[in-house]
C-alpha positions, 0 to 999 in steps of 0.5 A: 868227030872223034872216032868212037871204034876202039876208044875205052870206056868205063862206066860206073852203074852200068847193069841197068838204066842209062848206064847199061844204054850207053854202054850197048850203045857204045860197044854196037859202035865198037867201042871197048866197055867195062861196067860196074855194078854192085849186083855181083851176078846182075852185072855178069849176066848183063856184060855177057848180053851186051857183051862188056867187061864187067867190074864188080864194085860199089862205089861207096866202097871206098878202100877198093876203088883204087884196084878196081879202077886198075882192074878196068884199065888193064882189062880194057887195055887203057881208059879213054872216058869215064862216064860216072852214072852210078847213083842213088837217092833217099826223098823226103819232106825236111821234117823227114830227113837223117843224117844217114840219108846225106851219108848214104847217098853223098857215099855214092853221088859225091864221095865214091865218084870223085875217088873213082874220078882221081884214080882214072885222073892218073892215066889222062893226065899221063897220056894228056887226054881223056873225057870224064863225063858225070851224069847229074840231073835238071835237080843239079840247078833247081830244087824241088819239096822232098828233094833235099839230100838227092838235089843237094848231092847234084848240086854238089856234084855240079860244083865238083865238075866245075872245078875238075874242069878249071884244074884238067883243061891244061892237061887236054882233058874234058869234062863235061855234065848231062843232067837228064829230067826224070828217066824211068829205070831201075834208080831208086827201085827197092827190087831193082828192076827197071821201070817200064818206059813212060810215053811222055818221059825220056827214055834211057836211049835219049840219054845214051844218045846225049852221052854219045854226042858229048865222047864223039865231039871233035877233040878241039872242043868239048861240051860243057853241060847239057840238059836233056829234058821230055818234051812234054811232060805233062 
């Protein structure tokens, strides 16, 4: 098992949902955590609670990834993982559907993430090791009526891990994807706040739990995707 006291972590979108889970998480562990947010008061109010190192920065932003990143790095004196959770989605009948709607989700679940993995890429490859875990969605492998410019974002993303895993696997880096079924959380939320929990759906603390059991597995291998799904939905 990897020993998960001391590693560090970076997780994008981690004032809320299952990044802020993960990150509580992991730092009651004793991992090293810094979070992102784009709620620039949001985010330092939730490090000071969970006590993580906040990183102010919207993913879609794009020219100030690089010295974000840095910033992350040198706060948290080095990066083991990075855990790329940020995301949003725009639903809607095809009818329905604009091109700022690809634009402004493909910005943060596509274009930001991978900027952000490149950057991160530099100091695994450097130190020859290093887990990059992408949060998906079950929408990463199977469509659904409305889900046009968020599924296809998933499955972009899903294509996207594939391939970092071919390229970086020489380098001892692990690249992995959780997709979770439906979480309550603040994603998608216009006031974002987070949603209560549901009986019958996951909770963030499942996939907290998921992510967890992908970082802490033995260094020799590596899971390569996983599902989480509620068991009874319905």
């Amino acid at each position: 098992m990897t020993k998960i006291s001391g590693l560090k972590v970076l997780i994008t979108g981690g004032s809320s949902g299952i990044g802020k889970a993960t990150a509580k998480l992991l730092i009651s562990q004793g991992a090293i955590v810094a979070i992102t947010g784009r709620d620039k008061n949001k985010l330092e109010k939730v490090a000071q609670e969970i006590k993580a190192i906040p990183i102010h920065l919207d993913v879609s932003k794009y020219k100030s990834i690089d010295v974000k990143v840095l910033d992350a790095f040198h706060s948290m004196g080095g990066m083991d993982v990075l855990i790329n959770n940020a995301g949003i989605g725009v639903f809607g009948e095809l009818s329905d559907v604009k091109i700022e709607h690809f634009e402004s989700t493909y910005a943060t679940n596509v274009f930001g993430l991978t900027l952000i993995t490149q950057e991160v890429v530099k100091f695994f490859k450097t130190q020859e090791k290093g887990t990059i875990i992408n949060i998906g969605s079950t929408a990463a492998s199977k469509g659904f009526a409305g889900g046009s410019v968020y599924s296809s974002s998933k499955f972009a993303l899903r294509g996207l891990t594939q391939c970092w895993r071919s390229e970086l696997r020489k380098y001892n880096i692990r690249v992995a994807l959780v997709n979770p079924s439906e979480v309550p959380t603040a994603f998608n939320n216009a006031n974002r706040e987070e949603r209560k929990e549901v009986s019958n759906k996951l909770s963030t603390n499942e996939i907290a739990h998921a992510i967890l059991n992908v970082i802490s597995m033995d260094s020799r291998g590596f899971i390569s995707e996983m599902d989480v799904w509620a068991t009874n939905p319905f």
